[in-house]
C-alpha positions in Angstrom: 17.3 -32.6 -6.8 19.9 -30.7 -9.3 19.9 -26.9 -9.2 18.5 -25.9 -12.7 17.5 -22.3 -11.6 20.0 -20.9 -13.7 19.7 -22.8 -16.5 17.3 -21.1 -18.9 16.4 -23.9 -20.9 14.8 -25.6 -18.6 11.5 -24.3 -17.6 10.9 -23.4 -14.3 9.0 -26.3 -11.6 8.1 -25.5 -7.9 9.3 -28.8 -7.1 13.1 -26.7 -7.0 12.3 -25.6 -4.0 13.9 -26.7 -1.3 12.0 -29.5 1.1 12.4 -27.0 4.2 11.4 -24.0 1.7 7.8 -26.0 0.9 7.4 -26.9 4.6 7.5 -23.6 5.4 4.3 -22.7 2.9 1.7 -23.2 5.3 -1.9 -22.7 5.4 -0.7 -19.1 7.4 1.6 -17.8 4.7 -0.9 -18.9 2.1 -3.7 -16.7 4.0 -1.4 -14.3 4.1 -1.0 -14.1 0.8 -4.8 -14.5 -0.3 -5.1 -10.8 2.2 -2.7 -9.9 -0.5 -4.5 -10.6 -3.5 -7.3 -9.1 -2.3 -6.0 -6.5 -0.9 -4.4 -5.2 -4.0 -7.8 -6.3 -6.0 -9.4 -3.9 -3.5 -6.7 -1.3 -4.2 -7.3 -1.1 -8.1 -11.3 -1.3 -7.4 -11.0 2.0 -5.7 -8.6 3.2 -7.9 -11.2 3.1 -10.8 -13.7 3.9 -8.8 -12.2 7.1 -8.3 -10.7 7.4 -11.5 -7.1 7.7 -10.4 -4.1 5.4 -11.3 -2.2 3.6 -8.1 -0.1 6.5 -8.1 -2.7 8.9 -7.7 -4.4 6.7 -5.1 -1.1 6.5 -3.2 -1.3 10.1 -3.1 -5.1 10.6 -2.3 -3.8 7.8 0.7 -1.2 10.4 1.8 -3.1 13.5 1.8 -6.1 11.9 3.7 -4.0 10.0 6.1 -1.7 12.9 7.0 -3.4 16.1 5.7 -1.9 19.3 3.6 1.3 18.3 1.8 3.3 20.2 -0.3 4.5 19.0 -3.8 7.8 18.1 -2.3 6.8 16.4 0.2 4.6 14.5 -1.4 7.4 13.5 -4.0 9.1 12.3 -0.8 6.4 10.0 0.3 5.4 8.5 -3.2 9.3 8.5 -3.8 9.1 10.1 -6.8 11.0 13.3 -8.4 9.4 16.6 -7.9 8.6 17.3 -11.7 6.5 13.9 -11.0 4.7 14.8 -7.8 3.4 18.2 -9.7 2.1 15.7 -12.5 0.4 14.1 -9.8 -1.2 16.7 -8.3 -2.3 18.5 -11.8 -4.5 15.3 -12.5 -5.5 15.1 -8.7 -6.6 18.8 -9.2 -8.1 18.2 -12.6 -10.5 15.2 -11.3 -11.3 17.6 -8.7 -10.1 14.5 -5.9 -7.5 17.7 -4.6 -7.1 21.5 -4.1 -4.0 23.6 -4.2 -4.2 26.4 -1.2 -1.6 29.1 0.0 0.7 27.4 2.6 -0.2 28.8 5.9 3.6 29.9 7.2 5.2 30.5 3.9 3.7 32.4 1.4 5.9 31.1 -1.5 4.7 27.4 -1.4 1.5 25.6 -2.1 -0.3 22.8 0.0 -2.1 19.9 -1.4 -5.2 19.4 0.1 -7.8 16.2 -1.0 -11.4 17.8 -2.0 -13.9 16.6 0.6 -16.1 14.9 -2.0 -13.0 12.7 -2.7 -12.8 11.8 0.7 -16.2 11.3 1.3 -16.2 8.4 -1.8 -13.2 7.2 -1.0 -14.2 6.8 2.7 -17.6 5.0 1.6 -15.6 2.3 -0.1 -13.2 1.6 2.8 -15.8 1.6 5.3 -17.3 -2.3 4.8 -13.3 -3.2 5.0 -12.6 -1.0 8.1 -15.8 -2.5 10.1 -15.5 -6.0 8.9 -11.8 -6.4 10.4 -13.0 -4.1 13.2 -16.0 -6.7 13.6 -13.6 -9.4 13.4 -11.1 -8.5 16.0 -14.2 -7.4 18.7 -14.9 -11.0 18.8 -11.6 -12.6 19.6 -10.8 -12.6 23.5 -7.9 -10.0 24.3 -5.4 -13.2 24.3 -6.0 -14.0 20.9 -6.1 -10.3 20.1 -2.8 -10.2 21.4 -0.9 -13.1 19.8 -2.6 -11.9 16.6 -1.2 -8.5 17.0 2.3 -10.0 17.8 2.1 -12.5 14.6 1.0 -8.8 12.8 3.6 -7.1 13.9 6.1 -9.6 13.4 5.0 -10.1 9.6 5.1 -6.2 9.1 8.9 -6.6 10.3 9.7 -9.4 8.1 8.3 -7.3 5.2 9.9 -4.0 6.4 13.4 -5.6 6.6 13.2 -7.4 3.1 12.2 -3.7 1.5 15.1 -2.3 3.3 17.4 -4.7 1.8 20.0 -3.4 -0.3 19.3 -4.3 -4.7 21.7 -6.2 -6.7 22.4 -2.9 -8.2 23.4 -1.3 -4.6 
């Protein structure tokens, strides 16, 4: 096999891939990657459902999952500049999907906080996903719970590891 990645005339075949890299394909990692698919389908379903771009939903996720946020913090978590978040949370606001209330300590900041009704839809469209894989896992024994789980948790590393990876540009 020659290398002809880099050549840009030639147009790209998966038969470059390295034997061991094609072994290593298996009927886990495409699984894996099917969840994926459907997972981000799923994502952009809700998404219009609720009538919120992915980074609105990525909000929405935050605010439900960890309650009142401020602005700032909220640009932390979406990692995106302040000026951003508050563009966020003006179209959050204007769906009605969030509510800005006085920060309970300090008097000079503003809390995020999702509207109910947003909840409420949003948590009507994750409930079928939530009790299927919850149905799923209540009918494996606890050792194949557990070696699942393990697998899981080793994926999530893999993942976590190659995001933490410094960029070309680093």
């Amino acid at each position: 096999m020659t290398d002809t990645r880099n050549s840009d005339e030639t147009p790209w075949s998966r038969d470059e891939l390295d034997e061991t890299v094609r072994a290593e394909v298996t009927s886990i990692s495409n699984t894996l990657r099917e969840i994926d698919v459907h997972s981000r389908a799923f994502e952009r379903r809700l998404g219009s459902v609720l009538t919120v771009n992915q980074t609105d939903l990525a909000a929405m996720e935050h605010l439900i999952q960890e309650g009142p946020l401020t602005p700032s913090e909220l640009a932390i978590r979406l990692k995106v500049t302040t000026a951003a978040s508050t563009l966020v949370v003006d179209r959050l606001v204007g769906l009605g999907h969030a509510e800005r209330h006085p920060h309970p300590r300090d008097r000079r900041k503003i809390v995020v906080v999702p509207a109910r009704a947003s909840v409420n839809r949003a948590i009507d469209e994750l409930m079928p996903v939530i009790t299927g894989i919850g149905a799923l896992a209540a009918d494996l024994t606890p050792e194949q719970r557990a070696t699942v789980e393990t697998f899981l948790r080793g994926v999530a590393a893999v993942y976590r590891t190659a995001a933490a990876a410094p960029t070309p540009d680093d």
